[in-house]
LOTI-920233 format. One record per residue: x, y, z of N, C-alpha, C in turn; residue in three letters. Coordinates in pm, whole numbers. Layout:
LOTI-920233
+--------+--------+--------+--------+--------+--------+--------+--------+--------+-----+
:    n_u :    n_v :    n_w :   ca_u :   ca_v :   ca_w :    c_u :    c_v :    c_w : res :
+--------+--------+--------+--------+--------+--------+--------+--------+--------+-----+
:      X :      Y :      Z :      X :      Y :      Z :      X :      Y :      Z : ALA :
...
+--------+--------+--------+--------+--------+--------+--------+--------+--------+-----+
end
This chain:
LOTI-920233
+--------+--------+--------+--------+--------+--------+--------+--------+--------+-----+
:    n_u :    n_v :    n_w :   ca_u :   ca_v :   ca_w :    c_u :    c_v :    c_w : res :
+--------+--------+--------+--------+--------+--------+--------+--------+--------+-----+
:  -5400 :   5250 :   -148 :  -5395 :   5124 :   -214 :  -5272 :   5113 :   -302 : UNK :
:  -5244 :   5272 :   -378 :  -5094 :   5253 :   -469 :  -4999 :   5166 :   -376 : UNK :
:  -5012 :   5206 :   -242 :  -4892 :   5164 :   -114 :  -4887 :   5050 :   -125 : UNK :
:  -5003 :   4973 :    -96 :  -5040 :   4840 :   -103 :  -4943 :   4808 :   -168 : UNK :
:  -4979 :   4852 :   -278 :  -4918 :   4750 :   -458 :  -4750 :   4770 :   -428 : UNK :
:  -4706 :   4913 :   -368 :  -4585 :   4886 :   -381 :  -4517 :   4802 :   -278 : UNK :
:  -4584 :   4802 :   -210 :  -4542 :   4713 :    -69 :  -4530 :   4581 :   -106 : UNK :
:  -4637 :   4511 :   -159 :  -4648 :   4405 :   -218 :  -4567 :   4350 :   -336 : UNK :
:  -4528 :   4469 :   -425 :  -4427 :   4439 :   -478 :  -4277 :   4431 :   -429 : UNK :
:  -4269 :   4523 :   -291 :  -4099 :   4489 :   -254 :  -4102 :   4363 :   -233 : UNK :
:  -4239 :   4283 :   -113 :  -4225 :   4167 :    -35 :  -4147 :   4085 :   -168 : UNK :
:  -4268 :   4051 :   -296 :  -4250 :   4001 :   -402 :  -4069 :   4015 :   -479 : UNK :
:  -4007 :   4089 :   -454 :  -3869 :   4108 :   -512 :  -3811 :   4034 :   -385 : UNK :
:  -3833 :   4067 :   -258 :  -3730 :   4022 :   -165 :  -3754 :   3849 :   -148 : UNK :
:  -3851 :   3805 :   -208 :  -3921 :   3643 :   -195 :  -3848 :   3625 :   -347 : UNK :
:  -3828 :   3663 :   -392 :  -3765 :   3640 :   -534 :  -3580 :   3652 :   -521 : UNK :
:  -3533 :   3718 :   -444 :  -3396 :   3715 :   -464 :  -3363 :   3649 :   -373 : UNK :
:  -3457 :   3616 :   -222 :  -3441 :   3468 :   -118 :  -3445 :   3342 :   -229 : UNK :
:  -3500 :   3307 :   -308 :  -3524 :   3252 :   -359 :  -3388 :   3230 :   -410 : UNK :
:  -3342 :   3306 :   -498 :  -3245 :   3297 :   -579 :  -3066 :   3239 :   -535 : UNK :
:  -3120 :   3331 :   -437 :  -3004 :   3294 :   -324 :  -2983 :   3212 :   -303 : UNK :
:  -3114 :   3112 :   -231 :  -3082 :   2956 :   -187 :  -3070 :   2841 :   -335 : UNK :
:  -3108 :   2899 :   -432 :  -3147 :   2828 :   -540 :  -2935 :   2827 :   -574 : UNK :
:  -2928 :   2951 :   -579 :  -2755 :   2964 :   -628 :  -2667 :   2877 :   -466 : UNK :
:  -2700 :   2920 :   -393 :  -2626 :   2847 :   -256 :  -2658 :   2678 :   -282 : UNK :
:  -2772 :   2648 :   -270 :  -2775 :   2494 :   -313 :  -2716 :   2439 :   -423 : UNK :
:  -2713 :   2495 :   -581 :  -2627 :   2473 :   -669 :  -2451 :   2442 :   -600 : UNK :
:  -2409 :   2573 :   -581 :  -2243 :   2599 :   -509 :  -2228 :   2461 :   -417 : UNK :
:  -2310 :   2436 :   -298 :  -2307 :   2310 :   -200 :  -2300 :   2184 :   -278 : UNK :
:  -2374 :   2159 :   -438 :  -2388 :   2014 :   -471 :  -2318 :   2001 :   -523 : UNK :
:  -2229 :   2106 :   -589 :  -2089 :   2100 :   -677 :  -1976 :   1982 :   -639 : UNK :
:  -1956 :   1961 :   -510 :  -1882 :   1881 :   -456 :  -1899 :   1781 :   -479 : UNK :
:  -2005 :   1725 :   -482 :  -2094 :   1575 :   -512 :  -2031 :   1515 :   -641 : UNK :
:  -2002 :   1627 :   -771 :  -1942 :   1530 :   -824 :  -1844 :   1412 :   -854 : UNK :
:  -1834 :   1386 :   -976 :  -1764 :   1273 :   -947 :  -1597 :   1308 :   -976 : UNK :
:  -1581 :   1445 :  -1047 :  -1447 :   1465 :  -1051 :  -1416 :   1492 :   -883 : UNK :
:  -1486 :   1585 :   -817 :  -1479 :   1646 :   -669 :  -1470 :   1566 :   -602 : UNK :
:  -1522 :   1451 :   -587 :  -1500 :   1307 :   -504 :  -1369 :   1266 :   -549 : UNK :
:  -1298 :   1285 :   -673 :  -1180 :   1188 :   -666 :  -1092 :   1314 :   -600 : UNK :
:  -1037 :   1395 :   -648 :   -960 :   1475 :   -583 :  -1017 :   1503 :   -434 : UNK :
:  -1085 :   1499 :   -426 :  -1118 :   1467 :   -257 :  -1007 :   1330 :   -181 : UNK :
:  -1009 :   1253 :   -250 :  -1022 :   1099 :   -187 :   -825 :   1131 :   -151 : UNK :
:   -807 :   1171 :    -68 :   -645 :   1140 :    -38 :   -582 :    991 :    -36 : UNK :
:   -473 :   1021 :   -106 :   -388 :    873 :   -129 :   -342 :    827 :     35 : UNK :
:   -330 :    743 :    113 :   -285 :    689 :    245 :   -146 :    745 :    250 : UNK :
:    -82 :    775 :    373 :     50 :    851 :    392 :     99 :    733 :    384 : UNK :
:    264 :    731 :    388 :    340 :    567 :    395 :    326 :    558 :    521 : UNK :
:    332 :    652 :    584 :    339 :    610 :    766 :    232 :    548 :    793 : UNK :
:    111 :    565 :    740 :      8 :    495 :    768 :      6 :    357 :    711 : UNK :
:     46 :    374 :    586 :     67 :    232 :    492 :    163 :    124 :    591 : UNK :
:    266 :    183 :    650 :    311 :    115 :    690 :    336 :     20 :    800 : UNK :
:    274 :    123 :    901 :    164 :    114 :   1068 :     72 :    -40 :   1002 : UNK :
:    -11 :      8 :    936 :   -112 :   -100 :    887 :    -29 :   -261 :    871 : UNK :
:     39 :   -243 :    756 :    139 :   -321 :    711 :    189 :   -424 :    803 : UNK :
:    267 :   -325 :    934 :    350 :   -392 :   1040 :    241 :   -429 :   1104 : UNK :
:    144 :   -378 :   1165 :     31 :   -446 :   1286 :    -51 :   -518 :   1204 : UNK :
:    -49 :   -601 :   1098 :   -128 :   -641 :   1075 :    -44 :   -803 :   1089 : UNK :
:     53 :   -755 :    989 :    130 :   -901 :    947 :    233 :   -958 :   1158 : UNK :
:    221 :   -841 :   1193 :    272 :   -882 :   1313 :    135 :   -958 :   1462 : UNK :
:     12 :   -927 :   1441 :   -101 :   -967 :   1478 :    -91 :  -1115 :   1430 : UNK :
:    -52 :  -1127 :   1270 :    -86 :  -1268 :   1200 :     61 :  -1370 :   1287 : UNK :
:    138 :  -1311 :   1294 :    252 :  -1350 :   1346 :    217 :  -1442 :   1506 : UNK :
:    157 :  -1380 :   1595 :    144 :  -1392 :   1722 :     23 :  -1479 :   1711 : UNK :
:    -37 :  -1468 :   1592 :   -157 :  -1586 :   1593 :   -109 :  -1736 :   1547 : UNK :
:      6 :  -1708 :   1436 :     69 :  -1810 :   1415 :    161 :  -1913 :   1519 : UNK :
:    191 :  -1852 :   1609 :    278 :  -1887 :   1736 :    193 :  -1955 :   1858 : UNK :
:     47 :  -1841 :   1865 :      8 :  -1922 :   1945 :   -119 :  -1989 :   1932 : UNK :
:   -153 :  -2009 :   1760 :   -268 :  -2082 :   1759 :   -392 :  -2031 :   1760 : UNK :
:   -408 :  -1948 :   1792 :   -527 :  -1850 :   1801 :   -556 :  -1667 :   1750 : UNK :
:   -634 :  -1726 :   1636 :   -719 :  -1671 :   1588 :   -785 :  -1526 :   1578 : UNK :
:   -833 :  -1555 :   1719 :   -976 :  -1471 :   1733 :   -931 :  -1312 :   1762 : UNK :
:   -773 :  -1272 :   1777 :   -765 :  -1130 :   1781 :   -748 :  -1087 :   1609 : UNK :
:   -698 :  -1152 :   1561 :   -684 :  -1138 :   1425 :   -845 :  -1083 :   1368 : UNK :
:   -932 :  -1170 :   1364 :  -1045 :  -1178 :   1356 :  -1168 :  -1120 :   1409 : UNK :
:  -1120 :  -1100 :   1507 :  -1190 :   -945 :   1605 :  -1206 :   -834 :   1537 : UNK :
:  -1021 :   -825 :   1531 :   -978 :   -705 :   1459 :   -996 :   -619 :   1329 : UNK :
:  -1052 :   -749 :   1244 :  -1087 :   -719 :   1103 :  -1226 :   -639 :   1112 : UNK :
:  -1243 :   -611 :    998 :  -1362 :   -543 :    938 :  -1503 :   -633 :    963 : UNK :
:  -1598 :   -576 :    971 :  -1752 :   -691 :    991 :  -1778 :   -753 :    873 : UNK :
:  -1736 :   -719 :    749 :  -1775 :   -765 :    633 :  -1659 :   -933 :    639 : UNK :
:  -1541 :   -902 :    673 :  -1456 :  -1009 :    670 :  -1471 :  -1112 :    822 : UNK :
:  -1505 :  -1080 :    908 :  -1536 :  -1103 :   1026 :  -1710 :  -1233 :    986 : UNK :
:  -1778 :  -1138 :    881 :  -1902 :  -1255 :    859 :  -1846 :  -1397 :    737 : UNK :
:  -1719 :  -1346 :    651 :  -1682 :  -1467 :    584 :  -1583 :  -1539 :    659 : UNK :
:  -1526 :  -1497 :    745 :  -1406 :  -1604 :    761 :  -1421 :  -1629 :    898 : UNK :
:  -1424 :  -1740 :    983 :  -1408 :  -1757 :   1136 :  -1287 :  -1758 :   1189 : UNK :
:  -1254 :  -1777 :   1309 :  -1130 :  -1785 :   1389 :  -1058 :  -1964 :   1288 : UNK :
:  -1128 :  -2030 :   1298 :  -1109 :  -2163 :   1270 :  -1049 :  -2114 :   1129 : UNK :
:  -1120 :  -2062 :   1053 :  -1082 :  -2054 :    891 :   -967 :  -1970 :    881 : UNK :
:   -934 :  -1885 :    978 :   -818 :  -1853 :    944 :   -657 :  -1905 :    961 : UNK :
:   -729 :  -2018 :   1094 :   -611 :  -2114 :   1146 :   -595 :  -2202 :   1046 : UNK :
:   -704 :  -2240 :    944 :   -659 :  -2355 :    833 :   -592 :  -2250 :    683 : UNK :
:   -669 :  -2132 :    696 :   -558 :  -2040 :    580 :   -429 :  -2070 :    632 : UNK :
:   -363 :  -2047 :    736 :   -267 :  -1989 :    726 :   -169 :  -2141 :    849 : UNK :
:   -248 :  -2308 :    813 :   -143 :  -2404 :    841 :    -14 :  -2375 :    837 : UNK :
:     26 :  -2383 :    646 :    128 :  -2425 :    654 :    221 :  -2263 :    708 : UNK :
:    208 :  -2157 :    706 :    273 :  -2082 :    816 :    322 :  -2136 :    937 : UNK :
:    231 :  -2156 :   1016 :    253 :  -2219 :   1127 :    327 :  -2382 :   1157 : UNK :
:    268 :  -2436 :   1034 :    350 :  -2591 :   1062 :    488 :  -2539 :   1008 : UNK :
:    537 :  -2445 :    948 :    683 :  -2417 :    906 :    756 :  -2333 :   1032 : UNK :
:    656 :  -2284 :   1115 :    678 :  -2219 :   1262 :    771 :  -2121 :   1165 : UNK :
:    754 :  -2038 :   1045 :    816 :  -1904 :    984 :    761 :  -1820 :   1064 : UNK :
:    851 :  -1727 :   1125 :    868 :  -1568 :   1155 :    792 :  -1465 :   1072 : UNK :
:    743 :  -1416 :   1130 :    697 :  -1268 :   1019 :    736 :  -1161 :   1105 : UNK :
:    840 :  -1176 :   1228 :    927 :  -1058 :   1281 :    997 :   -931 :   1189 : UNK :
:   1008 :   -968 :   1091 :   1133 :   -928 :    993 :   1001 :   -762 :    969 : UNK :
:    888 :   -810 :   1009 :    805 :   -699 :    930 :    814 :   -600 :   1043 : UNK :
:    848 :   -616 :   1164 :    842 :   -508 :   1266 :   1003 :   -470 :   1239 : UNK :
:   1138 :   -486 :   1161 :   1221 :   -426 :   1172 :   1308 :   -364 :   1050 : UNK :
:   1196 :   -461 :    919 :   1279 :   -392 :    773 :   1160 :   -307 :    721 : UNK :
:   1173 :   -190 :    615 :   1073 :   -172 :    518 :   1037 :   -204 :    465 : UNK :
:    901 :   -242 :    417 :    813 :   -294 :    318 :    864 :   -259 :    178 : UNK :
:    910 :   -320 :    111 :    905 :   -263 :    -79 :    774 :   -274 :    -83 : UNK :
:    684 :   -179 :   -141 :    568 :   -142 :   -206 :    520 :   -152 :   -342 : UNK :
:    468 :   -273 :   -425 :    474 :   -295 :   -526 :    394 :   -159 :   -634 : UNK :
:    288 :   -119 :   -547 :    225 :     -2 :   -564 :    232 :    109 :   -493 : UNK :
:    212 :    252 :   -523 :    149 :    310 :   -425 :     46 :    304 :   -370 : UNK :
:     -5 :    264 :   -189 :    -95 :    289 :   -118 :   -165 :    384 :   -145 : UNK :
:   -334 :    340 :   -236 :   -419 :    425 :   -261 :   -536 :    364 :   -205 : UNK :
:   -648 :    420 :   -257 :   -808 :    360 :   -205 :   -846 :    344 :   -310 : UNK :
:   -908 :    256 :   -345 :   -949 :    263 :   -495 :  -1087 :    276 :   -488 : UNK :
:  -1207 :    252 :   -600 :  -1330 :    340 :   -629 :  -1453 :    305 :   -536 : UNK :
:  -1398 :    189 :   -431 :  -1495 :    151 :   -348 :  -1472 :    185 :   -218 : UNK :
:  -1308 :    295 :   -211 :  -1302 :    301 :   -100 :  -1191 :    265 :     29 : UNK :
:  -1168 :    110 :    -61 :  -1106 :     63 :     22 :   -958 :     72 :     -1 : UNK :
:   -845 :      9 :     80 :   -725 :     78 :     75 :   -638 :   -110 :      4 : UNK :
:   -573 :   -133 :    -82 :   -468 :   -228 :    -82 :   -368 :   -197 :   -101 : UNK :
:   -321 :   -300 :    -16 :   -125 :   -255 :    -12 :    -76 :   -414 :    -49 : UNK :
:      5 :   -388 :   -153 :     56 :   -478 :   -133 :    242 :   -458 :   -197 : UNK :
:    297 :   -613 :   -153 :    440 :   -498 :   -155 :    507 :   -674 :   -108 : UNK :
:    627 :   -658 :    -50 :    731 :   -750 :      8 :    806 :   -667 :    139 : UNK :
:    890 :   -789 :    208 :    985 :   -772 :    302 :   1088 :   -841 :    224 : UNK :
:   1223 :   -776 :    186 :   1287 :   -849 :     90 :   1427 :   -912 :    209 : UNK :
:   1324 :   -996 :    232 :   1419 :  -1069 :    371 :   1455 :  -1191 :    309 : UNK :
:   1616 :  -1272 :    365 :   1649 :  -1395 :    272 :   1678 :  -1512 :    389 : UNK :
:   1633 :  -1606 :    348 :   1631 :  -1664 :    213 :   1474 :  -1640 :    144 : UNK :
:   1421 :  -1660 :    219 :   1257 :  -1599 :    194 :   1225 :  -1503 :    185 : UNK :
:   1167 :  -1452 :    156 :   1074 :  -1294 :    165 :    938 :  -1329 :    178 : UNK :
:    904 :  -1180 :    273 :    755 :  -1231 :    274 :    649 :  -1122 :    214 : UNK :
:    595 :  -1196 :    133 :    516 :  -1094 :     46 :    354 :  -1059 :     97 : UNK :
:    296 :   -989 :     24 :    171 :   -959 :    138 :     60 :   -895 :     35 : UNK :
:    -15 :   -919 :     69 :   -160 :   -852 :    -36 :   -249 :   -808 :     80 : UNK :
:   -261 :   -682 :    142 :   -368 :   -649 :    185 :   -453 :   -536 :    157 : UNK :
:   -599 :   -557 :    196 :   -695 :   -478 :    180 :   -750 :   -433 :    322 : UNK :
:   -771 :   -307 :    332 :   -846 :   -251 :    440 :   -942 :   -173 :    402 : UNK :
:  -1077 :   -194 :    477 :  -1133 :   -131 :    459 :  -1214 :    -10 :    603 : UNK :
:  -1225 :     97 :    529 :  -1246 :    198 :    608 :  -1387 :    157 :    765 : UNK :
:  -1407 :    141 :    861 :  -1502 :    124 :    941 :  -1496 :    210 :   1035 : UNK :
:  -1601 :    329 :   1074 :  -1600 :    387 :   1200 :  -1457 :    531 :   1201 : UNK :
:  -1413 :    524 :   1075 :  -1330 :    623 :   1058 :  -1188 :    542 :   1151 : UNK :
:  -1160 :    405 :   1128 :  -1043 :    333 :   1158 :  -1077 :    222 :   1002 : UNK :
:   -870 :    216 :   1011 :   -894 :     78 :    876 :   -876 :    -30 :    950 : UNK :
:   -964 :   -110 :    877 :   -980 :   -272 :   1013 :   -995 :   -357 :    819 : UNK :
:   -883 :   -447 :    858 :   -820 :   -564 :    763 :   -963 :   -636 :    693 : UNK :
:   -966 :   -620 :    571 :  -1078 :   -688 :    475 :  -1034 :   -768 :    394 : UNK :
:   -937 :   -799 :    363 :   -848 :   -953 :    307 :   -708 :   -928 :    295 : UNK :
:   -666 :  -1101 :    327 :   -539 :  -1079 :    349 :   -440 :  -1204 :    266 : UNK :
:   -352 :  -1194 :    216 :   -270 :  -1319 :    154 :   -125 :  -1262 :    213 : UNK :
:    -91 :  -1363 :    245 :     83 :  -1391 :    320 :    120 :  -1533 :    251 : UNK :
:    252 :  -1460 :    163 :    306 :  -1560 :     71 :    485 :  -1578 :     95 : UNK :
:    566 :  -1681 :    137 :    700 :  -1682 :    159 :    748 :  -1697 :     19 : UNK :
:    797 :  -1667 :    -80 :    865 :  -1707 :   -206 :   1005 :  -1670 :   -158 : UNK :
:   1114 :  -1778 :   -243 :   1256 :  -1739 :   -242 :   1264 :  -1610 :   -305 : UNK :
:   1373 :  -1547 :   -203 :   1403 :  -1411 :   -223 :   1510 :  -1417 :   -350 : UNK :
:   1509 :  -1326 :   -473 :   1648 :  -1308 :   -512 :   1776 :  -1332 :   -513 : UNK :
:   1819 :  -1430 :   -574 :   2005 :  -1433 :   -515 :   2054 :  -1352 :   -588 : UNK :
:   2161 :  -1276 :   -482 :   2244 :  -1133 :   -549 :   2394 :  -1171 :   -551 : UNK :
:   2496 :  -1095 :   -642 :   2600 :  -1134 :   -658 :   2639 :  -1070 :   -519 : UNK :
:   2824 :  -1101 :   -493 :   2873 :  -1072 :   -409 :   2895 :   -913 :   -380 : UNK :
:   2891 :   -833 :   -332 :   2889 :   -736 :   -277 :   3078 :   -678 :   -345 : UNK :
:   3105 :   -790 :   -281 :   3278 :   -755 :   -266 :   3323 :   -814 :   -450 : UNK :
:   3389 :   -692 :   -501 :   3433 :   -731 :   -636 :   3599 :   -752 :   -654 : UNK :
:   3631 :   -884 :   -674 :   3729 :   -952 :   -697 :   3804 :   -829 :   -735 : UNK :
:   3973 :   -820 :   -709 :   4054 :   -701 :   -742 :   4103 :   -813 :   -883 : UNK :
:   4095 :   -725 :  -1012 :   4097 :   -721 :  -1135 :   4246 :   -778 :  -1144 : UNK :
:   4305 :   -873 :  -1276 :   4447 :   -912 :  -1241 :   4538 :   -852 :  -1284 : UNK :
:   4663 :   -822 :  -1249 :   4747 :   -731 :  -1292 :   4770 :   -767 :  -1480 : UNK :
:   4790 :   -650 :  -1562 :   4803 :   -676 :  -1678 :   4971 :   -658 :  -1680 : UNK :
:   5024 :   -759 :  -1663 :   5179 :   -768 :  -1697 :   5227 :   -796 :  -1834 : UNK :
:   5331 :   -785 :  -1892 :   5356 :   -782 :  -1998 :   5306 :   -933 :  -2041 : UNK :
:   5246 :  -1003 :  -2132 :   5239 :  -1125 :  -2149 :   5348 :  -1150 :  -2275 : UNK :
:   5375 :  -1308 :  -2333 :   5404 :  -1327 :  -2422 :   5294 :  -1389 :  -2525 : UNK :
:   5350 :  -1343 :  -2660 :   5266 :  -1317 :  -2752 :   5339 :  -1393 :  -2871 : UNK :
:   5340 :  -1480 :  -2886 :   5413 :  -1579 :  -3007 :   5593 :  -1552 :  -3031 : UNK :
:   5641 :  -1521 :  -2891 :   5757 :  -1511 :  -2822 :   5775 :  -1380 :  -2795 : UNK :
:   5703 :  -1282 :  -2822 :   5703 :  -1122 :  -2831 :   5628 :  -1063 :  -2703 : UNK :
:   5673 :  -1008 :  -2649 :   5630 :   -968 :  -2534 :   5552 :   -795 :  -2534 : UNK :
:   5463 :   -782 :  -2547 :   5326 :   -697 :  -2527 :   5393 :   -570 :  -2424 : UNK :
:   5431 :   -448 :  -2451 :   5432 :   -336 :  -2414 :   5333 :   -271 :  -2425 : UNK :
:   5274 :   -162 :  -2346 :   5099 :    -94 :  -2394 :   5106 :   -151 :  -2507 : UNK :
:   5024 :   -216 :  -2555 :   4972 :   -231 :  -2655 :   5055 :   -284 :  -2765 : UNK :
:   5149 :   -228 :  -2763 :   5239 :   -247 :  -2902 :   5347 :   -390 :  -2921 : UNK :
:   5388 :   -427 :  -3000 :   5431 :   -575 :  -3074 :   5562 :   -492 :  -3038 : UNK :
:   5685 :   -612 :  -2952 :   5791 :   -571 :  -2963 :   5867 :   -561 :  -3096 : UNK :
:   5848 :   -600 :  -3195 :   5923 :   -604 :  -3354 :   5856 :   -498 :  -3414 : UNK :
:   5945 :   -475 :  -3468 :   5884 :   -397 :  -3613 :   5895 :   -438 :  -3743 : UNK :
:   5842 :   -439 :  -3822 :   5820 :   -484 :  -3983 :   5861 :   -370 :  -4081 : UNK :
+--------+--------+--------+--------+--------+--------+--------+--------+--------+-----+
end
C-alpha cells in the first residue's frame, strides 16, 4: 500500500507539472495578443505596393472615365464600398472628370509625391494619399484600401485636379557685367573713388 501512495504521488507531481506547463505555454502564446504586439506586428505597406495600388487604381478610374462605365471600378472595390456606392453613383462622383475628358495617364508614368507615409491605421485599413505633380494640373488623390481575402480592394476614393505650382525658370539669366560705372563724374575701380581727399 506504501507503493500505492508513492505511485499516486508521482501520477500527482506529473498532473501537476502537465499542468504547469500548459498553464506557462498558454500564458507565452497570449503574449502576442497584446496591444503593444499587435502594433509592431502591423507592417507599414512597401512603396512598391503603395504605388501598384496608387497606379491601378487611379488608372481603372481613368478607363471608366473614357468609357462611361463603372462597374469594373466597382466590382473591384471592397464589399463594404461596393454596398454604398453603385456603378451609377460613381459615374455622377466623378461627372465633371469626364465632362473635362482629363487624363489620369500621367499616373501610369510619373511618381506619386506622398503626402504621408503609406501606413494602416488602427482599423486596419491602408490610406494613401499624395499628388502627381503634373502641370498645369496635378492630380491629387485620397485613397483608402481596405484589406479583403488577404488582397487590398479600394474602400474610398477622392480624385481632385488643383493648379499645379508655378515654378521660376529653370535657366538663370547670366548676371550683368560690372563695368566701371560713373559715379558723380568719377569712375568706380574695385570699389574705390577715383579721387582722393
Amino acid at each position: 500500500m506504501n507503493e500505492n501512495k508513492k505511485m499516486s504521488s508521482c501520477v500527482r507531481w506529473w498532473i501537476a507539472a502537465l499542468f504547469l506547463a500548459a498553464v506557462l505555454t498558454g500564458a507565452a502564446s497570449a503574449q502576442p495578443n497584446t496591444p503593444q504586439a499587435k502594433q509592431a506586428s502591423a507592417q507599414p505597406v512597401s512603396s512598391s505596393q503603395a504605388l501598384y495600388l496608387v497606379r491601378s487604381t487611379l488608372l481603372t478610374l481613368n478607363d471608366a472615365n473614357h468609357s462611361g462605365n463603372y462597374t469594373v471600378l466597382h466590382d473591384l472595390a471592397a464589399p463594404d464600398f461596393q454596398a454604398r456606392n453603385s456603378a451609377a453613383d460613381l459615374a455622377q462622383s466623378f461627372a465633371d472628370l469626364r465632362r473635362r475628358n482629363f487624363d489620369l495617364f500621367a499616373a501610369a508614368l510619373l511618381p506619386p509625391q506622398f503626402s504621408v507615409d503609406p501606413s494602416l491605421d488602427a482599423n486596419g485599413k491602408m490610406r494613401l494619399t499624395g499628388f502627381f505633380p503634373t502641370r498645369p494640373l496635378q492630380i491629387s488623390f485620397d485613397l483608402t484600401f481596405q484589406s479583403v481575402g488577404g488582397q487590398w480592394r479600394l474602400f474610398g476614393i477622392a480624385v481632385a485636379t488643383p493648379e499645379g505650382p508655378t515654378t521660376q525658370s529653370k535657366i538663370i539669366p547670366p548676371s550683368p557685367r560690372h563695368s566701371p560705372e560713373l559715379l558723380h563724374g568719377f569712375r568706380l575701380f574695385s570699389g574705390n573713388v577715383g579721387l582722393r581727399w
